[in-house]
C-alpha positions as a Markdown table, in Angstrom:
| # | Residue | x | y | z |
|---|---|---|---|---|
| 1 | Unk | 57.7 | 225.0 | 109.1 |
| 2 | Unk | 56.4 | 222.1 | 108.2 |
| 3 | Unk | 53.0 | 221.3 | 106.5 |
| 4 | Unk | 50.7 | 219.0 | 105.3 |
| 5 | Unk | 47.6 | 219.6 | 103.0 |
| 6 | Unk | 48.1 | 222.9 | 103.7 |
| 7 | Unk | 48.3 | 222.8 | 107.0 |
| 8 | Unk | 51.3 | 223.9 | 109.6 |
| 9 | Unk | 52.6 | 220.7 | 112.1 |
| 10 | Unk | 51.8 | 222.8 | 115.2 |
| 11 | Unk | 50.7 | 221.8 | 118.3 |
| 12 | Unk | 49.8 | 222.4 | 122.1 |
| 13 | Unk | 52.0 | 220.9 | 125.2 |
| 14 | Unk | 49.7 | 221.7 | 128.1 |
| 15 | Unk | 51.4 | 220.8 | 132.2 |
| 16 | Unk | 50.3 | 222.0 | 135.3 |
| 17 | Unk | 51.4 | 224.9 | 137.3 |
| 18 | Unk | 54.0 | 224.8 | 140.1 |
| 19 | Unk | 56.0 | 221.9 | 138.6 |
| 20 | Unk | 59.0 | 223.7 | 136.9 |
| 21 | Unk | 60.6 | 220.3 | 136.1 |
| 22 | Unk | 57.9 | 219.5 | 134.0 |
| 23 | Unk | 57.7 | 223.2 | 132.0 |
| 24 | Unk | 61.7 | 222.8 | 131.4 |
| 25 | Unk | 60.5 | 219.8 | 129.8 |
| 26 | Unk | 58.1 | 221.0 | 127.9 |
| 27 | Unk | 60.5 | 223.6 | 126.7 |
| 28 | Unk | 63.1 | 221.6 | 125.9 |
| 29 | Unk | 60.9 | 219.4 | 123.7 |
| 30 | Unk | 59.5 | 222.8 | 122.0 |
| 31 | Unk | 63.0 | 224.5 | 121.2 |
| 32 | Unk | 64.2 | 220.7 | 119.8 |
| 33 | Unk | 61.2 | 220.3 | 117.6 |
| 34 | Unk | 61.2 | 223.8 | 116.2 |
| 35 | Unk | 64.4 | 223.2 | 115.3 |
| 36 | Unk | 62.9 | 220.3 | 112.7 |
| 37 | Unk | 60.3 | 222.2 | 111.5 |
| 38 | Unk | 57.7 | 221.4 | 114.2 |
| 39 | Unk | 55.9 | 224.7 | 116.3 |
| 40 | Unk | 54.9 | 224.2 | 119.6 |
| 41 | Unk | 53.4 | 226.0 | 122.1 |
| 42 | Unk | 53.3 | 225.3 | 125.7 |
| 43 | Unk | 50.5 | 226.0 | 128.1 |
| 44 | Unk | 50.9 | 226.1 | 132.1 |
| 45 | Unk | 47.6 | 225.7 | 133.9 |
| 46 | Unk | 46.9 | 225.5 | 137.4 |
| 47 | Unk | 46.1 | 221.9 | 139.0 |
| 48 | Unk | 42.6 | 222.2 | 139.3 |
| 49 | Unk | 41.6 | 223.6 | 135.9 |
| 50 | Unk | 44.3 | 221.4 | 134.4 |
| 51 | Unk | 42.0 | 218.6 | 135.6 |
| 52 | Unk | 38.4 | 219.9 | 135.2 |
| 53 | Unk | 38.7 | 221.8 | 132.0 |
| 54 | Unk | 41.1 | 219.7 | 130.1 |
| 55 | Unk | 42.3 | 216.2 | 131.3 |
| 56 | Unk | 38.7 | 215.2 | 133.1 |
| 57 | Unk | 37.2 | 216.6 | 129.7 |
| 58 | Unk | 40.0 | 214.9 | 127.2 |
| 59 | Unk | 41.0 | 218.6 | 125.5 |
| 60 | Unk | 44.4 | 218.0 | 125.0 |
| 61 | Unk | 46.9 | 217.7 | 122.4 |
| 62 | Unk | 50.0 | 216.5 | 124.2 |
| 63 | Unk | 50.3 | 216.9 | 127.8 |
| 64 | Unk | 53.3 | 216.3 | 130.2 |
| 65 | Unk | 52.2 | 214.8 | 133.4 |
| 66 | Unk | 53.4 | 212.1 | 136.2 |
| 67 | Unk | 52.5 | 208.7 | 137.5 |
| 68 | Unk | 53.8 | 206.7 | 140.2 |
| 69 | Unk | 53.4 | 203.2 | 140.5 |
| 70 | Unk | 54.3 | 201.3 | 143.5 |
| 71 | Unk | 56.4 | 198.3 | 143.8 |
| 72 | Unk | 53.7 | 195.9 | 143.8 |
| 73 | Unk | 52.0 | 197.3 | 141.0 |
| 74 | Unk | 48.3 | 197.3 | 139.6 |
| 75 | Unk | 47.8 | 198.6 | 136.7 |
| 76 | Unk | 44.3 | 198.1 | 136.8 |
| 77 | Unk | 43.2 | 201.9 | 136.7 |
| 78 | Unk | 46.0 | 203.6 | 134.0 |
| 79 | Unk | 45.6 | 201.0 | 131.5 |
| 80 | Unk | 42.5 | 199.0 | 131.7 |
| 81 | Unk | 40.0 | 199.6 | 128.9 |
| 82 | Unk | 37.2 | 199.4 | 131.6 |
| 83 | Unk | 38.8 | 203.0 | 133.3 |
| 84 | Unk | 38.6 | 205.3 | 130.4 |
| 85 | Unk | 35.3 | 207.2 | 131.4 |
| 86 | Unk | 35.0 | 210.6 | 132.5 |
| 87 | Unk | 37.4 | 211.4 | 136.1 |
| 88 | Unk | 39.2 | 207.9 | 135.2 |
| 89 | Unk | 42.7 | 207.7 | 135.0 |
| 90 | Unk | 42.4 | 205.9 | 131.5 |
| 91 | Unk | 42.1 | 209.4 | 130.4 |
| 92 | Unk | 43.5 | 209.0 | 127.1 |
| 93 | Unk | 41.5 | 205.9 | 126.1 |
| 94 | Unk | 43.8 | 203.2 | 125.5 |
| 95 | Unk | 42.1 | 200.2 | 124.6 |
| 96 | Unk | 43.8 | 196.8 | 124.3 |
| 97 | Unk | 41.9 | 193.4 | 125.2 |
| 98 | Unk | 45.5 | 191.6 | 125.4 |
| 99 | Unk | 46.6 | 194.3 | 128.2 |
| 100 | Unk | 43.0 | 193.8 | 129.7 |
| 101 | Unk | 43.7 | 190.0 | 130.3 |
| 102 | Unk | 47.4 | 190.5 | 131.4 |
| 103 | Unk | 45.9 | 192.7 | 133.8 |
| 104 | Unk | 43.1 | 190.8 | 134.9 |
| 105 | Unk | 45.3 | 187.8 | 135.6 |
| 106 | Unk | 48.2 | 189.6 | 137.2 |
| 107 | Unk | 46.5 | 191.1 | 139.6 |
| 108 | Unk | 44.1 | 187.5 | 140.6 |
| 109 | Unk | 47.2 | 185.7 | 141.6 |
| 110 | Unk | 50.0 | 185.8 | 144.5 |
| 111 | Unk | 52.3 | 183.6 | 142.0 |
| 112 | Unk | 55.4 | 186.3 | 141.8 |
| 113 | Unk | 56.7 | 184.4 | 138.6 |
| 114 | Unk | 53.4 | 184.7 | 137.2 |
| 115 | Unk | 52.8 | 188.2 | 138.3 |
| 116 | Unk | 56.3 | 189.0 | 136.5 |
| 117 | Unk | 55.0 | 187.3 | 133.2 |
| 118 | Unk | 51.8 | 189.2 | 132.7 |
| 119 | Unk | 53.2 | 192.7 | 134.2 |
| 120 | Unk | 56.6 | 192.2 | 131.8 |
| 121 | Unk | 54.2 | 191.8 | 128.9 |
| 122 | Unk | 52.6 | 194.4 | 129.4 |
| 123 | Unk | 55.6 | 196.7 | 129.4 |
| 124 | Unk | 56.3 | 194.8 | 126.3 |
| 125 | Unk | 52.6 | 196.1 | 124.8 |
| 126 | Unk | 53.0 | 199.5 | 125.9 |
| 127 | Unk | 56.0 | 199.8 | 124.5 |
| 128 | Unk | 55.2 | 198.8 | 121.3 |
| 129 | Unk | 52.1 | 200.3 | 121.0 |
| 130 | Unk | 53.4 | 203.9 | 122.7 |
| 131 | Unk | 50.0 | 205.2 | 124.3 |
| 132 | Unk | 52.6 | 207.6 | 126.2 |
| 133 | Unk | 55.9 | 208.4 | 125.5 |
| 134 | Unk | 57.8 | 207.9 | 128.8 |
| 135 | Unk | 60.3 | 210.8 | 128.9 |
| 136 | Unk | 62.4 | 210.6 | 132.1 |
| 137 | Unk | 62.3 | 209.0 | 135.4 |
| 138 | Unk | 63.4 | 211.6 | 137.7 |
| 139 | Unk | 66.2 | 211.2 | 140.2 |
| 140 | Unk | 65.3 | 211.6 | 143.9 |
| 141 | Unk | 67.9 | 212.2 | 146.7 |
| 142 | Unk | 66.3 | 211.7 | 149.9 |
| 143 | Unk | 67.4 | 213.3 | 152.9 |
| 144 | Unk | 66.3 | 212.1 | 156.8 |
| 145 | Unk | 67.6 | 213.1 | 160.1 |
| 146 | Unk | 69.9 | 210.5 | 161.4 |
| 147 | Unk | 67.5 | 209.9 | 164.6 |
| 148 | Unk | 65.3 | 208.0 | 162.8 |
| 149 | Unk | 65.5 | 204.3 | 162.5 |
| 150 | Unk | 64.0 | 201.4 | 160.3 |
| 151 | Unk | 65.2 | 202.6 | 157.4 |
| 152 | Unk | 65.8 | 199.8 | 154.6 |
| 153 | Unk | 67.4 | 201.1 | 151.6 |
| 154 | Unk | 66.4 | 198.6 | 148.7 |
| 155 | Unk | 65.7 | 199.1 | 145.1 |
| 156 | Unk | 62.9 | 200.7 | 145.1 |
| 157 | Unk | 63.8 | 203.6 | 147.3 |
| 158 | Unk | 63.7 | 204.0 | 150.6 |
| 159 | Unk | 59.9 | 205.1 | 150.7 |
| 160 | Unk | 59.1 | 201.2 | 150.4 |
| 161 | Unk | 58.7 | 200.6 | 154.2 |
| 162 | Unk | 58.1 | 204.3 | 155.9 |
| 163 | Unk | 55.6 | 203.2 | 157.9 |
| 164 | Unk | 58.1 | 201.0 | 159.9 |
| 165 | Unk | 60.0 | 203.7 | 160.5 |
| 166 | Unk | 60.5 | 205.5 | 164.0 |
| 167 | Unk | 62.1 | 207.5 | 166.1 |
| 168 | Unk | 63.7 | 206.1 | 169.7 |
| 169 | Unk | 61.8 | 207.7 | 172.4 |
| 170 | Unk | 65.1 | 209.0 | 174.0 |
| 171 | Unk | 65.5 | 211.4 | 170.5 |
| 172 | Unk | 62.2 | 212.3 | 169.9 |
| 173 | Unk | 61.9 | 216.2 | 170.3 |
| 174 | Unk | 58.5 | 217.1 | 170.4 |
């Protein structure tokens, strides 16, 4: 084990309930850091408490959680210095006036190059900085029922455009 001043390196990885991706995770990273010395404990809690009791309240240690961002993003509430009160999503106070500005400016213009420029920096900030480790982007394999039409596959997904999707009215079923 190790220790410093006396003390054990031991922490807490707290996730929420009823996402067993994220608890195999949170095991994985326990069994690898034991193995160096490190003891960590993991803690499931359901949704709601998970919120109230420790993100909203900032009682954590290391957490393992998820964010989606959309193809167009703003970044506006995760990372802007503005959003870390209480029930922000700024939860764990990340502060920089650089990524402030970026943001700022990103999102105040329709100029794509210069959208690119100010979000690409900030993914250059963040990850030099390391507020969050990123861990793992999870693959997705989307199933639809082959009546459905509208469907562009891009990049991004295929969530991009749902609400252009449809159904001809000769297949719908209900």
């Amino acid at each position: 084990m190790l220790v410093k001043d006396g003390k054990p390196f031991s922490f807490t990885i707290l996730t929420n309930q009823g996402n067993d991706l994220r608890l195999k995770t949170a095991l994985i990273i326990q069994q690898r850091l034991k193995a160096v010395g490190i003891n960590v404990k993991v803690r499931v809690v359901e949704w709601a408490s998970f919120l109230k009791n420790f993100i909203d309240k900032g009682d954590f240690e290391a957490i393992i959680m998820g964010w989606s961002i959309p193809p167009d993003p703003d970044l506006f509430d995760v990372w802007h210095s503005s959003k870390t009160g209480p029930r922000e999503l700024n939860f764990i106070g990340f502060k920089n006036r650089e990524v402030d500005q970026l943001i700022e400016e990103g999102r105040s213009t329709f100029d794509l190059k210069e959208r690119k420029r100010c979000y690409f920096r900030i993914q250059d900030i963040l990850a030099e900085e390391q507020p969050y480790t990123f861990l793992y982007v999870p693959d997705a394999l989307p199933t639809v029922n082959a009546r459905f039409r509208g469907i562009e596959p891009a990049p991004a997904g295929i969530m991009y455009n749902f609400i252009r999707w449809y159904v001809p009215k000769e297949e719908q079923l209900y």
